[in-house]
N, CA, C and O atoms as CSV, one atom per row, in Angstrom:
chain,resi,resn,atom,element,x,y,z
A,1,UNK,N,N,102.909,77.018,124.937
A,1,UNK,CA,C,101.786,77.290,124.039
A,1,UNK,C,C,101.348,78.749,124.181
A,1,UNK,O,O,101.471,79.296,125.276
A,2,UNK,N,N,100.838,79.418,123.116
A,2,UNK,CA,C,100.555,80.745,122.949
A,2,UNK,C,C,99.195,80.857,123.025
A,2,UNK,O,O,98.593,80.288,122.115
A,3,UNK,N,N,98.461,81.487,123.935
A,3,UNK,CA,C,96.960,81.995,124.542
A,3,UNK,C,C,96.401,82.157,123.209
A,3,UNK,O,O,97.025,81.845,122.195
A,4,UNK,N,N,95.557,82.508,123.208
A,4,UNK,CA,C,94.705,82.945,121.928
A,4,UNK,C,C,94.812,84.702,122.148
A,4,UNK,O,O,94.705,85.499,121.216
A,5,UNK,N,N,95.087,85.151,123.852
A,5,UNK,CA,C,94.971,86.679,123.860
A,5,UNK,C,C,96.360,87.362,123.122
A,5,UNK,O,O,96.805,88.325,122.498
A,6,UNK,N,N,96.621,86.200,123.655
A,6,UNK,CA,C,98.967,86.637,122.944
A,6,UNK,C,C,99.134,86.631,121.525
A,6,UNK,O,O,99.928,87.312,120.876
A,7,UNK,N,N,97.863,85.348,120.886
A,7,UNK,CA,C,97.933,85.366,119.532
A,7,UNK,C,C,97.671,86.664,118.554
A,7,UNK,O,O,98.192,87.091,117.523
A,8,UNK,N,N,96.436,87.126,119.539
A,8,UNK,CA,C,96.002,88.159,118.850
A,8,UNK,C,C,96.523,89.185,118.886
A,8,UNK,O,O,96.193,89.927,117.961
A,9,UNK,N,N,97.533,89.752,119.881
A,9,UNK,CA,C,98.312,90.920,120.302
A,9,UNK,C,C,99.254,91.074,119.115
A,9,UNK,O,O,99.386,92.095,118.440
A,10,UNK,N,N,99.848,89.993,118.967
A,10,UNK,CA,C,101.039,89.689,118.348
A,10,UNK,C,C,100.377,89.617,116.350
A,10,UNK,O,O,100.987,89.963,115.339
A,11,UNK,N,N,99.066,89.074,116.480
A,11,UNK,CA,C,98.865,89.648,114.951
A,11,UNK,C,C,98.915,91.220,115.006
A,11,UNK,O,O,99.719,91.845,114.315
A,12,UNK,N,N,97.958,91.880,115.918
A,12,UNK,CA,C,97.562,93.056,115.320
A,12,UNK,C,C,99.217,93.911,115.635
A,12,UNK,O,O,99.418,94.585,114.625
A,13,UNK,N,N,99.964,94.032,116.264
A,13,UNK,CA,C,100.861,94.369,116.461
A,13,UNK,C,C,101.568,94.489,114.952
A,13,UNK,O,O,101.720,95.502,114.268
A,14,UNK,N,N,101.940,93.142,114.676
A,14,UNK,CA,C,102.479,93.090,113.230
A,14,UNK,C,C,101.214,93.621,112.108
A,14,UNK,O,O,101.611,93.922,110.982
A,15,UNK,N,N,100.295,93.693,112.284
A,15,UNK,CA,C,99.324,94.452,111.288
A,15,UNK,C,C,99.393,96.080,111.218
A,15,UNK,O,O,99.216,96.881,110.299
A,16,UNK,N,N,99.765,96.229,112.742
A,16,UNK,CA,C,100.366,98.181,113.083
A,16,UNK,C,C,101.581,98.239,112.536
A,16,UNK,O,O,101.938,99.373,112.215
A,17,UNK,N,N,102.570,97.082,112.265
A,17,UNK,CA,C,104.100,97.427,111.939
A,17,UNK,C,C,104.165,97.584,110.354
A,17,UNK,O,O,104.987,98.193,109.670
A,18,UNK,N,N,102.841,96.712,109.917
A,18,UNK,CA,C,102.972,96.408,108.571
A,18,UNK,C,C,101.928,97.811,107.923
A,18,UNK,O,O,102.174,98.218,106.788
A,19,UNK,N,N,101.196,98.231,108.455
A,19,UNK,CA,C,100.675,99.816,108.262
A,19,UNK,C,C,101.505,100.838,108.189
A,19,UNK,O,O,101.566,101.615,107.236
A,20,UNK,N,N,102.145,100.879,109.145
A,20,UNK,CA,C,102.972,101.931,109.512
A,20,UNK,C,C,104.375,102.111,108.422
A,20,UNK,O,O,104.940,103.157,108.100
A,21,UNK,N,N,104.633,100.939,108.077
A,21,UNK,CA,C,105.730,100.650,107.282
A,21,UNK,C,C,105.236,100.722,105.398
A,21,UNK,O,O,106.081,101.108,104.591
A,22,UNK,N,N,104.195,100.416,105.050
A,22,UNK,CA,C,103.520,101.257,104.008
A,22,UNK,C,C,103.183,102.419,104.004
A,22,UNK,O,O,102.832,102.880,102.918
A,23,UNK,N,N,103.166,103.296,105.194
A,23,UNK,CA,C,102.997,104.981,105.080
A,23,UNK,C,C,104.028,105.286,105.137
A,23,UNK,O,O,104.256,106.380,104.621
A,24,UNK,N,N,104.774,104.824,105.531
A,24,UNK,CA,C,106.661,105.501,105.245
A,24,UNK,C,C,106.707,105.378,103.892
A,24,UNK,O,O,106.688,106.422,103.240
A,25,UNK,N,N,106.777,104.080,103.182
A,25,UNK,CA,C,106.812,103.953,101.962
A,25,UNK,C,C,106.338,104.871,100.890
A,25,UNK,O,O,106.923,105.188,99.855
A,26,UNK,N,N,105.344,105.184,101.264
A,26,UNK,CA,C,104.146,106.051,100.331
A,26,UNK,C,C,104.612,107.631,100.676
A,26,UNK,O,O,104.534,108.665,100.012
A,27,UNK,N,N,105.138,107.337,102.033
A,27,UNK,CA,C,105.309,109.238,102.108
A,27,UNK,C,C,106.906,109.555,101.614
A,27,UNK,O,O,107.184,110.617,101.056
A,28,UNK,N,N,107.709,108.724,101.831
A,28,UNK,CA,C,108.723,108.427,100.585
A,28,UNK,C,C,109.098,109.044,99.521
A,28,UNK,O,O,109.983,109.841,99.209
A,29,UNK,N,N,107.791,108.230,98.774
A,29,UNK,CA,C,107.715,108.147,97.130
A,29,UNK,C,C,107.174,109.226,96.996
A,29,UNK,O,O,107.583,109.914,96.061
A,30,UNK,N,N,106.034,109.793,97.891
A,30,UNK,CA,C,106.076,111.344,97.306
A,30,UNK,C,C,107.036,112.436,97.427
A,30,UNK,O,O,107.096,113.480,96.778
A,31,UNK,N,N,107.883,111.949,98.512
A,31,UNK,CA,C,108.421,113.480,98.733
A,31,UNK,C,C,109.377,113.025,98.124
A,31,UNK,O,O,110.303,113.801,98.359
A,32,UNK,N,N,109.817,112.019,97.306
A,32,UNK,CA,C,110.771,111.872,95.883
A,32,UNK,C,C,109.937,112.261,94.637
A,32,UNK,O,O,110.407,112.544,93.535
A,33,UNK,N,N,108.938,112.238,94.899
A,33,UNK,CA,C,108.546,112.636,93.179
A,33,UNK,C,C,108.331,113.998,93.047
A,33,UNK,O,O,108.266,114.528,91.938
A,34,UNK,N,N,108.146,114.968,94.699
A,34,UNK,CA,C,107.551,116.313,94.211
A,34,UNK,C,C,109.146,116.982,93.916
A,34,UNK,O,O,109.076,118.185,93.667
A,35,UNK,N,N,110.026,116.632,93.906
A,35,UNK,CA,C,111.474,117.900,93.210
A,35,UNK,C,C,111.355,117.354,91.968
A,35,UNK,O,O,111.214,118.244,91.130
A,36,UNK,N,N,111.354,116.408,91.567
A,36,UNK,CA,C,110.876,115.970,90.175
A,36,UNK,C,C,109.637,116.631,89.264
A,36,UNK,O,O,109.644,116.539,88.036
A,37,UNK,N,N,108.536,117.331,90.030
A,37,UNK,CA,C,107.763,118.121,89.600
A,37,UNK,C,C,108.300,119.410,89.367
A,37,UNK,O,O,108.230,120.216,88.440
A,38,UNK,N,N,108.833,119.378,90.424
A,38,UNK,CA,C,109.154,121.300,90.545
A,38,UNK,C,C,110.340,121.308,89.416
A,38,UNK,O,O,110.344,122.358,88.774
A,39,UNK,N,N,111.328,120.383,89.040
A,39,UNK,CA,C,112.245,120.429,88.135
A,39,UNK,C,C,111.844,120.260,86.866
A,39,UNK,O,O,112.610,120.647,85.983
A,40,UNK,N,N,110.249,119.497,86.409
A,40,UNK,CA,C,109.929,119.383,85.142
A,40,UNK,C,C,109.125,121.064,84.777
A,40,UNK,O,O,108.977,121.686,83.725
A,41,UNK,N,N,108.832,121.289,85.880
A,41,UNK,CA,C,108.484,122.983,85.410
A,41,UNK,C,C,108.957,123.878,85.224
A,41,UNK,O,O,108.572,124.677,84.370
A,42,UNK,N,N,110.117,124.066,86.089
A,42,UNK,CA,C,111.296,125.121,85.562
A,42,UNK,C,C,111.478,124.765,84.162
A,42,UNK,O,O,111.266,125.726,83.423
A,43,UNK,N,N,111.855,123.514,83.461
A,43,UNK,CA,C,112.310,123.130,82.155
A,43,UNK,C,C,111.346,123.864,81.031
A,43,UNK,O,O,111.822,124.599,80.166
A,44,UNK,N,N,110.022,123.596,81.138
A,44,UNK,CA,C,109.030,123.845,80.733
A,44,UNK,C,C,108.625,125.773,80.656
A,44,UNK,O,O,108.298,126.324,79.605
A,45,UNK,N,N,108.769,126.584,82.156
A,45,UNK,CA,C,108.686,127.633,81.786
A,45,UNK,C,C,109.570,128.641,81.479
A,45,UNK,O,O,109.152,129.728,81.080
């Protein structure tokens, strides 16, 4: 049987993995969208 202290380790743990793993995501998607900026402006000027 799992403590209630183990329970809680083991949520917030996976609540840090599941944070951490949406800021990858997000820092990602920007640093894919900013050459996509810089390439719609060359076109443009």
């Amino acid at each position: 049987m799992i403590s209630e202290w183990m329970r809680i380790m083991l949520d917030e743990m996976a609540r840090k993995k599941a944070e951490a793993e949406a800021a990858r995501l997000e820092r990602d998607r920007r640093l894919e969208e900013r050459p996509q900026r810089r390439d719609e402006q060359r076109s443009k000027g």
